[in-house]
N, C-alpha and C positions, 0 to 999 in steps of 0.2 A: 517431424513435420506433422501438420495435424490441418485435416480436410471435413469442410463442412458440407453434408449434402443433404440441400431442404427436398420436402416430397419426396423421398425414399421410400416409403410405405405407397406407393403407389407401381406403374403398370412397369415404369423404365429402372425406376429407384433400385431394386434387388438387383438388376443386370448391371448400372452402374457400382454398385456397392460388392457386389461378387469378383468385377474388372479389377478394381480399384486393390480390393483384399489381396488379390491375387500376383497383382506386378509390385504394389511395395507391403508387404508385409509387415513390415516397421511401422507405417504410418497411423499414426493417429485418425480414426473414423470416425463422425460424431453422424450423427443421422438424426432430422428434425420432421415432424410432421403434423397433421392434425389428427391422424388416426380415421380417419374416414371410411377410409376402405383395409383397414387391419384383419378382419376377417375374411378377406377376401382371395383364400389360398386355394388352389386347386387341392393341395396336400393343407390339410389342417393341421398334420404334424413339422411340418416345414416352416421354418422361423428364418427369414432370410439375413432378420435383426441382427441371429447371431455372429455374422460377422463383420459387426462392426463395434468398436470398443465403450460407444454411447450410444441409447437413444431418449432423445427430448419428445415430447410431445408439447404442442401449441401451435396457436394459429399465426402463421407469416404477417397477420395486419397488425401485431401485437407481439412484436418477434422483440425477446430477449438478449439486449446488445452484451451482456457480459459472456455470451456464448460463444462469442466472436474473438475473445481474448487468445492469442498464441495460433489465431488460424491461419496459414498463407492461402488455402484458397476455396471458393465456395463452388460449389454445383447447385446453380439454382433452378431447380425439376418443379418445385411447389408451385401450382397452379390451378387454375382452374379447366379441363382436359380439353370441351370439346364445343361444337356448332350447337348442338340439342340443350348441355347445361347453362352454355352463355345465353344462348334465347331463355329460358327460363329463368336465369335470375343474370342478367345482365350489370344490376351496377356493382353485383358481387363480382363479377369476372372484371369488371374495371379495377374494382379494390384490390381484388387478389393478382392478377398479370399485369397493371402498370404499377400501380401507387404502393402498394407493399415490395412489387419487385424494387421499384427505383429508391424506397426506401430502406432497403434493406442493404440494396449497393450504398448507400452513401454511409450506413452504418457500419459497414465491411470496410470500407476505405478509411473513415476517421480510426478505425480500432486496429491499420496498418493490414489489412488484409493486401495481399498483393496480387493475387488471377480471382476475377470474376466469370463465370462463366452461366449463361442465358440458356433454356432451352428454350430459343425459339422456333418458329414451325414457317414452311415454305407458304401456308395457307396465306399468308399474307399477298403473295402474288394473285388471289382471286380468278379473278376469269381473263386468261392470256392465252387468247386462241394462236396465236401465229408466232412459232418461235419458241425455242426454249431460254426461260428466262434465269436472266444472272443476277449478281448481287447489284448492278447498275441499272437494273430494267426499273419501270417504273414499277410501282407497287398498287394493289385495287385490291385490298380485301372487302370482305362481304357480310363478313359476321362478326357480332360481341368479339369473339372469341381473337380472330384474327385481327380486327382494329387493336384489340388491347394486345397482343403481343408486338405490334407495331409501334402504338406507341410507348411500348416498356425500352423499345430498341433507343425511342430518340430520347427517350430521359437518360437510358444509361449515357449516350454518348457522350454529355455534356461531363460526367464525374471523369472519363477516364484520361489518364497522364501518365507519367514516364513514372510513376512509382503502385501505378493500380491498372493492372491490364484488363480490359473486358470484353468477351469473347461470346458472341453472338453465335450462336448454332441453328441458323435455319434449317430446323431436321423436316426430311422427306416427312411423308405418314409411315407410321411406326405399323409392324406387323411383329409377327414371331410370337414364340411361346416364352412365356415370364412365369413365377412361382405366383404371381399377384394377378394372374391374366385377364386381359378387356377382348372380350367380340363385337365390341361394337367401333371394331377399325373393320374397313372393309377387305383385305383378307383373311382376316381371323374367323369373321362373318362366315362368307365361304366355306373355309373349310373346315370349321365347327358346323354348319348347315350339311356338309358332303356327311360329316363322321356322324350325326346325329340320324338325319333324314333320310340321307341320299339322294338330296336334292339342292339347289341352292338355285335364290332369286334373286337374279338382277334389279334393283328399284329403280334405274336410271334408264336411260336410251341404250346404255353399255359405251357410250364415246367420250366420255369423259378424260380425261388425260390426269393421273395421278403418279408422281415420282413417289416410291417404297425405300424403307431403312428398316434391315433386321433388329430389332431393340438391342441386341449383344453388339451390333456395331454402331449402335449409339452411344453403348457402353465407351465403344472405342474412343472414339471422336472424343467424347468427353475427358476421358482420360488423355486426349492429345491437349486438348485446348485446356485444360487446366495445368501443365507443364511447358506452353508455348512459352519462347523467351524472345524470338524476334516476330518483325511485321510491328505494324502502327499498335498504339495503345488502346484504343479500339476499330476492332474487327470482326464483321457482320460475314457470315463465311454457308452458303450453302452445303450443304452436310446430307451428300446419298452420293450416289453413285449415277451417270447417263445410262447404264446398262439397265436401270431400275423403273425408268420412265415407262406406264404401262396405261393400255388404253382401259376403264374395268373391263370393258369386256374380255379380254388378254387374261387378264387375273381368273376371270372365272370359268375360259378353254383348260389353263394352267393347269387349276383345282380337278377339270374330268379328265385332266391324262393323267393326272400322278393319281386319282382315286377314281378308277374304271366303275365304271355299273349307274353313277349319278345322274339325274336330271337335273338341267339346268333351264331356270323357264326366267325369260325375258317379258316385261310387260311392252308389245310395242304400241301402246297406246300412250306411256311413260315420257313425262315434259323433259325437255333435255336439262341438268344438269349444269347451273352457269359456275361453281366452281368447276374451273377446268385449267389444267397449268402442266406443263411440261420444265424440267428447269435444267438449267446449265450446270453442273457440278464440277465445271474444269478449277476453278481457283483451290477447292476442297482437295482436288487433286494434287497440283503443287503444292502446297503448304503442307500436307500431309501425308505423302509417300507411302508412310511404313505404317498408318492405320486407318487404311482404306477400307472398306467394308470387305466383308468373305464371304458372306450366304448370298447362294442362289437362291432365284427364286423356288425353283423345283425343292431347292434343300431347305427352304424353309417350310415350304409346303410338308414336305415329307416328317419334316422333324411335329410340326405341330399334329399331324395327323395321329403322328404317333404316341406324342402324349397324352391326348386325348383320349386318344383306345387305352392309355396304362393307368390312367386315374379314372378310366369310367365314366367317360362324360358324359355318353349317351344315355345311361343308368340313371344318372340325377334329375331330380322332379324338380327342383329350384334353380332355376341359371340364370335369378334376376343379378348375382354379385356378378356378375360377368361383364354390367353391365353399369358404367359409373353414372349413369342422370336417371335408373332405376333404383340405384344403392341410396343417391341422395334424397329421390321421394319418397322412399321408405324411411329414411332416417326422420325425415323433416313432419309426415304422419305420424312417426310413431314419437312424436315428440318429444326427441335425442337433439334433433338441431332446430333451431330458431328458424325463421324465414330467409334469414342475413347468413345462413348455414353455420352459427356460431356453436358450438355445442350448449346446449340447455341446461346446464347444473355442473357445480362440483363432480359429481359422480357417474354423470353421460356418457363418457367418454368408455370410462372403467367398466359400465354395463353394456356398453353396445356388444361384446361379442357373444351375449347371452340373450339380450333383445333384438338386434339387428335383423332377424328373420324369423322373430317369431311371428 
């Protein structure tokens, strides 16, 4: 068997590809990316690459159909990540989350691909004050970001049939500690702010309603929905946990009990917040029994606190790579990428981990 997973070099990428290595060892790995955030190790000597049996590099708008030969099924993580990168280059985040997603499924499905599989993100539900919403709630996303994963969902649906499964993963917000790590999700934030400063700020009113997913049990999920064999041909499926639904302010009480001595300072002068979303995870429940998420919050807290203090993070004078719509302005000045975040030469790609932070 042999599985393709785009975006790999990014935040979730290593967590799915370490899953993946570790329940079939036989299987064929192939891992695609653009390399963007390749230097972005917490460990410089940690190569998550290594376990997987390929890695491609290139860009998803220009994705190489002979790649696709002998694959039964894809992980498609390749994206554009967040609210701040979609505002600033917005018709990139169109290209890259609907038009390359939906073209790369219909490329997967002529070359006999048979499980597709979508990260998409709950952010589509936008601001749903009353209720936690399900996969039948109405949808009101708010940004680039969100509209284009929305509509990447209704392009897929039209490809899929009784011989090409696709599988929609509306994941929580990602938190946890990755070998590739982001602080710019709002618990990372936190308690990279506890272990750094020993402080951390609220930017919102603190009422905001955010559903969390450990990245190792998105790991999970992924690995379910890429091996599903029943349920409809395509399947839009909320992906966290109800126990996960958290107000930030909740998030960042959490952070002073697991890491004593911090201040925590709230702006109450702070506009409320309109993304705001609680959501239903019961369907994710049924369909997937046996890889349900496992981190608590408290253990997730703890685990990232702790790698933090083991690699030093407090120590480091640079912690823009921490941060992907910091990583991309510097690429884009130091001009390694075009406007269109395309890489700028032959050899861009091959020098960025020697120019990337110079």
């Amino acid at each position: 068997m042999k599985l393709l997973i785009t975006g790999n070099m990014g935040y979730v990428g290593p967590r799915v590809v370490r899953r993946l290595r570790d329940v079939s060892p036989r299987t064929r790995l192939v891992g695609f990316d653009a390399g963007y955030f390749g230097p972005c190790l917490m460990d410089p000597l940690e190569e998550p690459e290594r376990a997987l049996d390929e890695q491609v590099f290139g860009d998803v708008r220009a994705f190489p159909a002979g790649l696709l030969d002998s694959v039964s099924g894809v992980a498609h993580l390749a994206g554009i990540s967040n609210d701040p990168i979609g505002k600033a280059w917005e018709s990139v985040t169109w290209e890259v989350n609907r038009d390359a997603t939906v073209a790369l499924a219909a490329a997967a499905k002529a070359a006999g691909v048979r499980s597709f599989v979508f990260a998409s993100s709950c952010s589509i539900y936008g601001c749903a004050e009353s209720g936690a919403r399900s996969e039948q709630s109405e949808t009101h996303p708010l940004t680039a970001y969100a509209k284009s994963k929305l509509a990447a969902e209704q392009g897929l649906s039209a490809l899929a049939d009784g011989t090409f499964r696709v599988t929609c993963l509306r994941f929580a917000t990602a938190c946890g500690f990755s070998p590739r790590l982001r602080l710019d999700l709002v618990l990372n934030d936190f308690v990279a702010s506890a272990v750094r400063d020993f402080s951390l700020r609220i930017l919102s009113d603190g009422t905001p309603w955010r559903p969390l997913i450990h990245v190792s049990d998105m790991a999970r999920a992924i690995e379910w929905a890429l091996q599903r064999t029943g349920g409809p041909p395509f399947l839009v499926v909320n992906a966290g946990s109800d126990e996960w639904n958290y107000q930030v302010r909740d998030l960042a009480e959490a952070v002073a009990d697991r890491i004593p001595g911090i201040q925590v300072h709230q702006n109450p002068n702070a506009p409320p917040d309109k993304r705001t979303y609680r959501v239903d995870f019961s369907l994710f429940l049924r369909l997937a029994p046996n890889h349900q998420p496992e981190m608590s919050l408290y253990g997730a807290i703890d685990e990232m606190a702790g790698m933090l203090r083991e690699t030093a993070y407090a120590e480091q004078t640079d912690t823009d790579q921490f941060s992907r719509l910091r990583v991309l302005e510097r690429l884009t000045r130091n001009g390694m990428l075009t406007p269109e975040l395309r890489w700028a030469g032959s050899r861009a790609r091959m020098e960025v981990e020697e120019a990337q932070w110079a």
